[in-house]
Structures are given as C-alpha cells and as structure tokens.
C-alpha positions in Angstrom: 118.9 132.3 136.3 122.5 133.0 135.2 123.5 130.1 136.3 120.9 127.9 134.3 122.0 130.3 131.4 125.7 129.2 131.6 124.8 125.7 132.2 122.6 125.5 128.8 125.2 127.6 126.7 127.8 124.7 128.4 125.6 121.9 127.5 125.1 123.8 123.7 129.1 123.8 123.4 129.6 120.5 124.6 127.2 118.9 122.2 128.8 120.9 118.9 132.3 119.8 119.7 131.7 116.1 120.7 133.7 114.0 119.2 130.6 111.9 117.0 128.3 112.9 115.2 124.8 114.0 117.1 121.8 115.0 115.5 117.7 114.2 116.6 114.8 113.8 113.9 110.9 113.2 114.2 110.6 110.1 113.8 110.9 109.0 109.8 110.9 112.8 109.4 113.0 116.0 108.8 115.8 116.8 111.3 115.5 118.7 113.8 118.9 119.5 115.4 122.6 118.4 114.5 126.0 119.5 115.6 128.8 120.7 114.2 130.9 117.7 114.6 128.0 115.8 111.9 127.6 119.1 109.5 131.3 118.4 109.0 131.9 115.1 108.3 129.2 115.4 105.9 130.1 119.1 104.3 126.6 120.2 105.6 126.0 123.7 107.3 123.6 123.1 110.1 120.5 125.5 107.9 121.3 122.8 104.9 120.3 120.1 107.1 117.9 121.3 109.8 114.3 121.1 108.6 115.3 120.5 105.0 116.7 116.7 105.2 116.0 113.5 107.0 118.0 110.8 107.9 116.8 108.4 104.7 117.7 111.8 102.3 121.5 111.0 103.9 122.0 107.4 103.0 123.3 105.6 99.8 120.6 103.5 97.8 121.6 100.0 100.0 121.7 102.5 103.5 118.0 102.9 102.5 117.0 99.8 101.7 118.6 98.6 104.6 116.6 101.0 106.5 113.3 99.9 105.6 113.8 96.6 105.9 115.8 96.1 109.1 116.8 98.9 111.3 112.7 101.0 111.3 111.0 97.8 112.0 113.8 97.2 114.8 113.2 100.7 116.0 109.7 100.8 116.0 110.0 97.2 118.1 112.7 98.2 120.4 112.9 101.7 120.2 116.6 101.8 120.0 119.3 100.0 118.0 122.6 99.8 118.3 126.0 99.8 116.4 124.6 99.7 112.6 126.4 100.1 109.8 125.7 102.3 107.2 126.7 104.4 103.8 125.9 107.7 104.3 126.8 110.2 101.4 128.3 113.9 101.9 127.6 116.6 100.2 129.9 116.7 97.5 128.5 112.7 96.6 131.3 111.3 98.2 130.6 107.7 100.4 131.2 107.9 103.9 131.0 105.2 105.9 129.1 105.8 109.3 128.5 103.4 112.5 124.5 104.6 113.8 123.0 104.1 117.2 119.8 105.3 117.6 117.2 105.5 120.3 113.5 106.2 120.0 111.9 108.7 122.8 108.9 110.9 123.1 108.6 114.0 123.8 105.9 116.1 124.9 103.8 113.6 122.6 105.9 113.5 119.9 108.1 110.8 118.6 112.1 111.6 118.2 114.6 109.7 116.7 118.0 111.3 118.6 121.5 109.9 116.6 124.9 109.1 117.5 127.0 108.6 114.3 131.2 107.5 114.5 132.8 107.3 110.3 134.4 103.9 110.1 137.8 102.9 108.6 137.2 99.5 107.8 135.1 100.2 104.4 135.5 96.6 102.9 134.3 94.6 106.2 131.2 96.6 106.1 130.5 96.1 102.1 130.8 92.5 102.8 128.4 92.6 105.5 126.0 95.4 103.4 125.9 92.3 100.8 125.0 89.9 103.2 122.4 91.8 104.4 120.5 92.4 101.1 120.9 88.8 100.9 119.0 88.3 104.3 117.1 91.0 103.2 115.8 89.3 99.9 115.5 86.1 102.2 112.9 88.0 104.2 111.1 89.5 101.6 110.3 86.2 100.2 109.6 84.7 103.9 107.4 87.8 104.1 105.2 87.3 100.8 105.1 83.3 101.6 103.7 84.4 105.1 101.0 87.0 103.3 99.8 83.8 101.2 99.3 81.7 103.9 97.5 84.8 105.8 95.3 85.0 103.1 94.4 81.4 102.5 93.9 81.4 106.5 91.4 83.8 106.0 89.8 82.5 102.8 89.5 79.3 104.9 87.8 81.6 108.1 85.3 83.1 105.6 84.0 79.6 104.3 84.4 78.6 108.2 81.8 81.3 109.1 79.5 81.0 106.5 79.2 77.4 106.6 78.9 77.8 110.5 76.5 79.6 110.4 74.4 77.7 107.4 74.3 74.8 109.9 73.4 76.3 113.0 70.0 77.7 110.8 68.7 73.5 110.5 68.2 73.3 114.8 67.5 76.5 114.6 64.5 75.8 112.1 63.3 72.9 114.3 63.5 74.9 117.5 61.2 78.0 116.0 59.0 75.1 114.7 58.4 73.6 118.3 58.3 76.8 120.3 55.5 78.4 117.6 53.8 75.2 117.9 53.7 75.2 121.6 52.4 78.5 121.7 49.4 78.7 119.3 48.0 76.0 122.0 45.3 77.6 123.9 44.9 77.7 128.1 48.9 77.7 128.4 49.3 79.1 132.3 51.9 81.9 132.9 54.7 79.6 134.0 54.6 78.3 130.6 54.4 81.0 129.0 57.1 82.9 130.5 59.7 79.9 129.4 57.9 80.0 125.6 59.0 83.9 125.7 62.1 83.4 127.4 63.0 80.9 124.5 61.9 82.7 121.7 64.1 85.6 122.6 67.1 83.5 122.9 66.4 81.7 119.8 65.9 85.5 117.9 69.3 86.2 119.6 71.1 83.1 118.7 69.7 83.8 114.7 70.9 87.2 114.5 74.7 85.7 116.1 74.0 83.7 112.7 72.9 86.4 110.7 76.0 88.4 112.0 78.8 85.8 111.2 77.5 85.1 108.0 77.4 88.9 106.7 80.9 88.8 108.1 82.1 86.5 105.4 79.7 88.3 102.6 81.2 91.7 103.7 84.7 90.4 103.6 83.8 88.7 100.1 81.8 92.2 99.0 78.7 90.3 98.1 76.6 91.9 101.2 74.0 93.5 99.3 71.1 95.8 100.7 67.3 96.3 98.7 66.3 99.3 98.8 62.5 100.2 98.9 60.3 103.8 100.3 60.0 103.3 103.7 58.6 105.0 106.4 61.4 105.5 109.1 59.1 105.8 112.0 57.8 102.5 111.6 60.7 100.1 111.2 62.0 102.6 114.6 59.1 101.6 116.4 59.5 98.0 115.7 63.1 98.5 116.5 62.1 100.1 120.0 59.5 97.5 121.0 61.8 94.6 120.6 64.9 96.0 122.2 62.3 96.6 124.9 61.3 93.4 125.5 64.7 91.7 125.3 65.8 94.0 128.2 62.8 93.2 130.2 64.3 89.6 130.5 67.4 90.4 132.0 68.0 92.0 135.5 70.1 95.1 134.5 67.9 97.7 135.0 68.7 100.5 132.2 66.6 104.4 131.5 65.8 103.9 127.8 64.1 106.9 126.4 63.4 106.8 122.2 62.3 110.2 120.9 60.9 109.5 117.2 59.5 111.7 114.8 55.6 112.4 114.9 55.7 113.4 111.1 56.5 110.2 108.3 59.7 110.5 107.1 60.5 108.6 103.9 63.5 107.7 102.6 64.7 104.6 100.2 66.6 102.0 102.2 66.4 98.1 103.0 63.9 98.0 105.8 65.5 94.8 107.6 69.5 96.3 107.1 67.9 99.6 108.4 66.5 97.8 111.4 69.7 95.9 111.6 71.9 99.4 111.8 69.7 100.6 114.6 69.3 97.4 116.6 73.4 96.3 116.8 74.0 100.5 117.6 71.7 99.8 120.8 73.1 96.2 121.1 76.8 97.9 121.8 75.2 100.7 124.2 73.7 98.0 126.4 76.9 96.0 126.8 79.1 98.7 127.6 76.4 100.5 130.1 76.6 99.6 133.4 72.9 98.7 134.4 71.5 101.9 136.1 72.7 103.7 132.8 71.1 106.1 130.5 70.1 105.4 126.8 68.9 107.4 124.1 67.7 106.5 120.7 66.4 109.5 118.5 65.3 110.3 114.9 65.1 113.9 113.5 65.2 115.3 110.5 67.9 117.6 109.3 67.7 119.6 106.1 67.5 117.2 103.3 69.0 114.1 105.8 67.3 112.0 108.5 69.8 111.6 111.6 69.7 108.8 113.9 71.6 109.0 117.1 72.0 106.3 119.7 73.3 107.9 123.1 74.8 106.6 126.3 76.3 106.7 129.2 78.8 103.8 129.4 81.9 103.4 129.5 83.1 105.5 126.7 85.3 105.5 123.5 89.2 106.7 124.2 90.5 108.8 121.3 92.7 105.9 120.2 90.0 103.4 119.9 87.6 105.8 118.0 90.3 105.4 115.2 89.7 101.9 115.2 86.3 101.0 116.6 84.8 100.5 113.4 87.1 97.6 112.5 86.3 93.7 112.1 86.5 91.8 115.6 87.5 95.1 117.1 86.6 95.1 121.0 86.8 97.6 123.3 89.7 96.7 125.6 89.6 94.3 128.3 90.8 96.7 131.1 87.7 98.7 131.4 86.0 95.3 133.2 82.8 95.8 132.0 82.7 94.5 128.8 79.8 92.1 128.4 81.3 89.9 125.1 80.1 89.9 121.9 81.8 89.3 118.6 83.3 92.5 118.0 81.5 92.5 114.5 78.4 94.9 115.4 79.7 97.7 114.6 82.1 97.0 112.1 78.1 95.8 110.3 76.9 99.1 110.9 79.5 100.5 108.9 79.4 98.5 105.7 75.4 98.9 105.5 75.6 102.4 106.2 78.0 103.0 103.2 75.6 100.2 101.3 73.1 103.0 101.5 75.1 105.5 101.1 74.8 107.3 104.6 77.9 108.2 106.7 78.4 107.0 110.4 79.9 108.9 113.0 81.1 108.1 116.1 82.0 110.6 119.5 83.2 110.3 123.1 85.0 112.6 125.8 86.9 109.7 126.9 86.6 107.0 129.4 83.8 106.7 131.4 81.9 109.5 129.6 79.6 107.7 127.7 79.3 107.6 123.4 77.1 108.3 120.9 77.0 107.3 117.5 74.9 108.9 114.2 73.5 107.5 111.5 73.0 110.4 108.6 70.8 108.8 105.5 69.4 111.3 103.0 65.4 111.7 103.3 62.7 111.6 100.2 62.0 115.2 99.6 58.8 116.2 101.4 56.5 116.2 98.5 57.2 112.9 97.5 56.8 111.6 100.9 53.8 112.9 101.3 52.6 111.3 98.2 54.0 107.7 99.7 52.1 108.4 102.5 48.6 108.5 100.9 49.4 105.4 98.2 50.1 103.7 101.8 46.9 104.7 103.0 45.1 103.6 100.0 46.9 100.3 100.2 46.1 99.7 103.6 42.3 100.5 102.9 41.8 98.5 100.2 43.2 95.1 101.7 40.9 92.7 103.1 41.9 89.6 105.4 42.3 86.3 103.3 40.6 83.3 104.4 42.9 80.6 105.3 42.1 77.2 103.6 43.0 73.5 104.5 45.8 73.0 102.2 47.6 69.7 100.8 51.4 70.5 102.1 54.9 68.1 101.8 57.5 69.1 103.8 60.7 68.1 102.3 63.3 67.9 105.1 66.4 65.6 105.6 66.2 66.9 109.3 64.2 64.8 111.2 63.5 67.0 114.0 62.9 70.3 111.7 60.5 68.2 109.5 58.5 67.2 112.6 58.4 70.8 114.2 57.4 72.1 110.9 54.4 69.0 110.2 53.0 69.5 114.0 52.8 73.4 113.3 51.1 73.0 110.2 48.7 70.2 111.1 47.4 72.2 113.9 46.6 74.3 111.7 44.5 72.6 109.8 46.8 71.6 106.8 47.2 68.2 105.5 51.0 67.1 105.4 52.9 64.2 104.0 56.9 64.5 104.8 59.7 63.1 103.2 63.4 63.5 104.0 65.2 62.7 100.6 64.9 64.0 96.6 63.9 60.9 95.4 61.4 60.2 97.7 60.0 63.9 97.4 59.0 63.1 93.5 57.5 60.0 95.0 55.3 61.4 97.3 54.1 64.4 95.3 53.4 62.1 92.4 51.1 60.2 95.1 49.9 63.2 97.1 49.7 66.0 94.4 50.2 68.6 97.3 49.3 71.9 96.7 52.7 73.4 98.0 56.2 72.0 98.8 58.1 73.4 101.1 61.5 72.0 100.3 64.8 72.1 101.9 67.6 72.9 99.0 70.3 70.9 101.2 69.6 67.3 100.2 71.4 64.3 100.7 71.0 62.5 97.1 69.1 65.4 94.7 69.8 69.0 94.9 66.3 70.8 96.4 66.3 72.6 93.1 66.6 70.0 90.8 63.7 68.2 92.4 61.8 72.1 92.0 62.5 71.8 88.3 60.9 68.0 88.2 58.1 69.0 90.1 57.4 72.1 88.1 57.8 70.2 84.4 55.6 68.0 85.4 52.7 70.2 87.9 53.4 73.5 85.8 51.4 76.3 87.8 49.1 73.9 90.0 51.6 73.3 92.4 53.8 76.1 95.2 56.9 75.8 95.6 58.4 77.1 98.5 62.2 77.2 99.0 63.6 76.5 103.0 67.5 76.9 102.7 70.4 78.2 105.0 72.2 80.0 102.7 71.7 83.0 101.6 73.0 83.0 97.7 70.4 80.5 97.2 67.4 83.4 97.3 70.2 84.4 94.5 69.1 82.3 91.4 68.8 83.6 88.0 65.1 84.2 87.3 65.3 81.4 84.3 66.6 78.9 86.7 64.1 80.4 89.5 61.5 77.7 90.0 60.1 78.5 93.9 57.1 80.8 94.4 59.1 81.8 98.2 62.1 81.1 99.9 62.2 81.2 103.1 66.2 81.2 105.2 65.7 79.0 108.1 64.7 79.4 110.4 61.6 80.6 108.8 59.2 83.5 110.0 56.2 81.2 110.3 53.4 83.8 110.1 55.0 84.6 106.6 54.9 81.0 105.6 51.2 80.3 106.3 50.8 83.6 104.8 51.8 82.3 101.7 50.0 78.9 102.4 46.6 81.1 102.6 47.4 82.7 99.2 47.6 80.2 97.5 45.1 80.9 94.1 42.3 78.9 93.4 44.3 77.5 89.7 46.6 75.7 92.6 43.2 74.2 94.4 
C-alpha cells in the first residue's frame, strides 16, 4: 500500500511539472483537472480553472469559431486530433499562442476530453493560417447550407414520391377488392375456395393499410394528418381490433399466446374511431414482428382515474435503453443484429405517436433490455362517467329504433378510366341486382348519364380528359337532387373540398368498403327514384 501511495504522489509530481501544458475536461464541459505547468502559462491558479472554465471559456473569438466548426466535429469523428493551432487568452487578456492535441476517451461511462497544450513562437505563421481557415471555414458553411437545400428538396421530392405511390397502388387495389367481393357473395363455393378468397382478402387489407401507412407518412411530415373526433365506445372499436388481429395470425404458422383483457363496463371517450383502431392495431403489428412465435402477447384496456390506458405487452426481443430514445422516430428499425426482425417500414410506430398527440394522449414506451420483452401505453382521457352513461342509452335508443332498409334495383354508371376496376366494380353490382352502364372518360360520363339518367354515379375523380369533379358539377346543374353522386378517388384531400364546391353525396378512397357503398346505393330516397 505504501508503495502504490509513492507511485501516485510520483505520477501527481510528474504531471505538475511537465514541461506542456496538461489539463482533462468532460467533453464540451468544465475542466476537470490541469497542472501547474498550464495554470502558468495562462496566470490561472488551478481553483480558477477547475470546475469553473472550459476549454471554449479559454480561447480568442477565431479559437472558438474554429472550434465549432473544425476541430469538435473532428473530435467527435476521430476522437482525437492532433497538432492544432490555437489563440488561447490568459488571464490578464493577453493572446497566447498555443499548439492542442487532444484525444477523446471514456471513462467509467463518461466522456473526457484529456489536453496537451505547447505556446508557439511563430505567432504570424499561425495568423496566416487562422485566416485561411475562417476562409475554409466560410467555404463550408455555405457547402453546408447548399447541402441542407438539396436535403430538403430530396425530401420534398420523397413526400410527393410516397403520396403519389401510394394514390396509385389504391386503382389495382380497387379492382382486386371488386373481384374477390364478387367471387365471394357466389353461393356453394367449396372450402378450397374459400380458403384462397380469405387468404386474399387479408393480403389485400394488409397491402391497403402499407398504403394507408406511406401516405400518412407524407401528411404527417406535411402536418396535414388530421383525426375526427366523435363519442365512442372503446370497448367496441377494441373488439374489432382483437377479432381481426386474430384472424390475420391464424394464417400464418407462428404460433403466438395472445390474451386481450377489455373492459366489461362502456367506456367513452371522444376520439377518431378508425385512427383509434389504427393506434392499437400498428402497437400489436410491432409486438408480432419482434416476438419469436411461441411468444406471449397482451393487449388490455382499463380505466384509470379520469384516463383510459391501453397497454400492449410482449415478450420479444426487447427495446435497449439507447433505442427507446429513438424508437419513436420516422423509418426507425430496431437494429439488424438481433436476427429476428421480420421487416416492415419502420413507420408504425413513429404513426402511433403523431395520432396519439392528435388526440391529445401521451405514449409511453418500456423495456429491461434485450430479450426482455416491451410494452407500450396508450393514456387518452375518458368522458366523465355521467356523460358516458348518458351516450350509452342515446346508443341504445338508436340502435332500437333502426329498422333494416330494403335494397332496391338501382340505375348505377360507374365512371372508371381503369378498365379492370370498372369491370370488378359492374360484375359486383350486377349481381346484385343493379343495373349498370360504365364509361371510362368525362366526356363520355355526360353522354351516358344524359342517355341513362342513372340514379347514382359513382365516379372516379382521376380522369384522363375532365376532372371527376367538374363532370359532378355538370351532372348536378343539370339532374339537381334526382341524381347520387358518389365520389371513388385515391387521394385523400379530395374528401377535403369546400362544402360550396362539394357536389358528391359519398366518397369513397379506393379501394372502397363495398358493404358501405351498396349501403348507400339502398338509401337512396324515393325524390332520386
């Protein structure tokens, strides 16, 4: 123990009296240590530096500037750099100037910035070269704004990418929903055909929400993502929720415990049914592609006080601290090395977020680290209990008082310049019962109705000659009330219009639900007959 004593009270002496100038900081922060041989050459007693100065408090105005823009980035890069030359000012205001190495190194978990400093002689060499670095300097700066620009057009340009992407991918998408609802409204199908019907109409929900996904991508990043609130009952949409995940899983062959615990008493609160379903659905989306199959997962929904809390458990492969931090972000992914990543966009969960905050909840994520499993909450604040209970009997009421509507052969054009979605859509709607004319172009839309005088249009907005609504205003100037209009578009903004401009009845985003469309077919009042 003496020994070790002697050796540090050696090392201690060694260090004052070298013959440059020593000293270690946190990283970008306050000194730490400095030796004697420093605190001279800069009229500093070790107390004035230690704890009350950093390294940037040392240097002239050009030292500094030169230390933002060259020798931290090189040091956060390389973790050391060598031989710099800089102005460093003494106490008494006085220039000196200093030659810095310095070397980045961690310890304990903290970052340390440990100096060797020599004063240099040749004073006007290194002005000359200060100058010509604030040249480069100023060259950089403008290098670095000219490369933000073209960052930011790049993503302008990714946006419109996305949004158009997925606009386009909605026309097969139409056509395909057409066929497959077709196909299974026939009567006496035999169980190896419909299996395949299910199997594709899974795939084909999946493949829409992918859409959905990249195109609230672009409206988050654009902030026009919007969410319409209206009393719901959270039990219900959960339910919904639980039943499809459960029959999406019972296609594939990983084998997973699912338990969902939901509340047995209505809870009411005022959110956007289909983002609130959305929230839920990508939150059990992540669990199953980072659970190996054989996992555990959870989804429940309590109440808490004046909040309802919805937690999504599991037992995958866990969150590390670092990427909790970031987890949340755009395109984020958890990283490749734990091998069990099943793709995805890395935009689930950075969706979660943005429609949580949309209805004002908070979202919370926690692990205990690889291979530990996660769980994330939801917390949205609940109707009080009075009101809810009074939602719950004008519900009721409503549901006792509705009566089924008798569907009616209808007069229908389908306005499509998709061939193979205008097909799907006229086989569907002949079998059941509706009489259809088609056309595929504006012009030829006016020409038909004037013929046909259908009782609805369903009309594509996207047309090659007249815009959809432009033919909606010529048919409604002319038909007034007698006619439906029904609005089939892939883009979202176009369910946007301003209500003086508004000429459709319904619009539908392809592909459309088609229960909901001949819904609105049935409706139809007897002024439109």
């Amino acid at each position: 123990m003496h020994e070790l004593h002697r050796s540090v009270s050696d090392f201690r002496a060694a260090y004052d009296r070298a013959p440059c100038g020593l000293f270690t900081a946190v990283a970008g922060g306050k000194i730490l240590q400095a030796n004697r041989t420093f605190c001279e050459w800069l009229g500093f007693s070790a107390p004035e530096l230690v704890a009350h100065r950093t390294f940037l408090d040392l240097l002239t105005m050009g030292g500094k500037i030169f230390l933002q823009t060259h020798l931290a980035p090189l040091l956060q890069v390389q973790r050391s750099v060598a031989e710099v030359k800089l102005d460093m000012r003494r106490r008494d205001g006085a220039v000196v100037p200093m030659m810095v190495n310095v070397c980045r190194v961690n310890e304990g978990g903290v970052e340390l910035d440990e100096f060797a400093v020599m004063v240099m002689g040749d004073r006007h060499k290194y002005e000359r070269e200060l100058v010509a670095a604030r040249s480069r300097s100023d060259e950089a700066l403008e290098a670095k704004k000219a490369a933000e620009l073209a960052l930011r057009l790049a993503d302008r340009r990714k946006d419109e990418f996305l949004a158009t992407l997925a606009h386009e991918l909605r026309t097969p998408f139409s056509a395909m929903r057409s066929a497959i609802d077709l196909l299974s409204r026939q009567q006496g199908l035999s169980a190896d055909t419909v299996w395949p019907l299910e199997m594709l109409d899974r795939q084909l929900d999946q493949a829409t929400r992918l859409a959905e996904d990249l195109l609230d991508v672009s409206r988050i990043a654009e902030g026009k993502i919007e969410v319409k609130k209206t009393r719901v009952e959270i039990g219900a949409i959960m339910h919904e929720v639980v039943e499809s995940t459960r029959a999406r899983q019972a296609e594939t062959d990983s084998l997973y415990e699912f338990d969902a615990h939901l509340p047995v008493e209505p809870i009411y609160l005022l959110a956007d049914p289909v983002r609130l379903a959305q929230i839920v659905q990508n939150l059990l989306n992540n669990a199953f592609r980072y659970t190996p199959s054989g996992g555990k997962i959870g989804l429940s929904v309590t109440r808490r006080g004046e909040d309802v809390v919805i937690t999504v458990r599991d037992s995958g492969i866990g969150i590390s601290h670092q990427d909790l931090t970031t987890i949340f972000t755009m395109f984020a992914q958890v990283p490749s090395g734990y091998g069990r990543s099943k793709g995805g966009l890395g935009i689930g969960l950075a969706l979660v977020r943005a429609l949580t905050q949309l209805h004002d909840g908070q979202l919370t994520a926690a692990s205990e680290g690889a291979e530990k499993g996660s769980s994330f909450e939801v917390r949205l604040r609940a109707l009080p209990a009075d009101i809810s209970s009074l939602a719950a009997k004008a519900s009721a009421s409503a549901v006792n008082q509705t009566r089924p509507v008798l569907s009616k052969q209808r007069r229908v054009l389908v306005v499509d310049d998709s061939a193979d979605a205008s097909a799907s859509l006229t086989l569907l709607l002949q079998a059941e019962g509706h009489e259809v004319e088609t056309a595929t172009r504006g012009l030829d839309a006016l020409r038909v109705e004037a013929a046909f005088h259908p009782e609805a249009v369903i009309l594509d907005l996207g047309l090659p000659d007249v815009d959809g609504k432009e033919v909606a205003r010529k048919i409604r100037s002319t038909r007034g009330a007698d006619v439906t209009l029904i609005a089939l578009t892939g883009w979202q903004e176009d369910a946007e219009l301003n209500p003086s401009e508004n000429h459709f009845d319904a619009y539908f985003l392809k592909p459309a639900n088609i229960s909901e469309l001949l819904e609105v077919l049935a409706n139809i009042t007897s002024k439109n007959t």
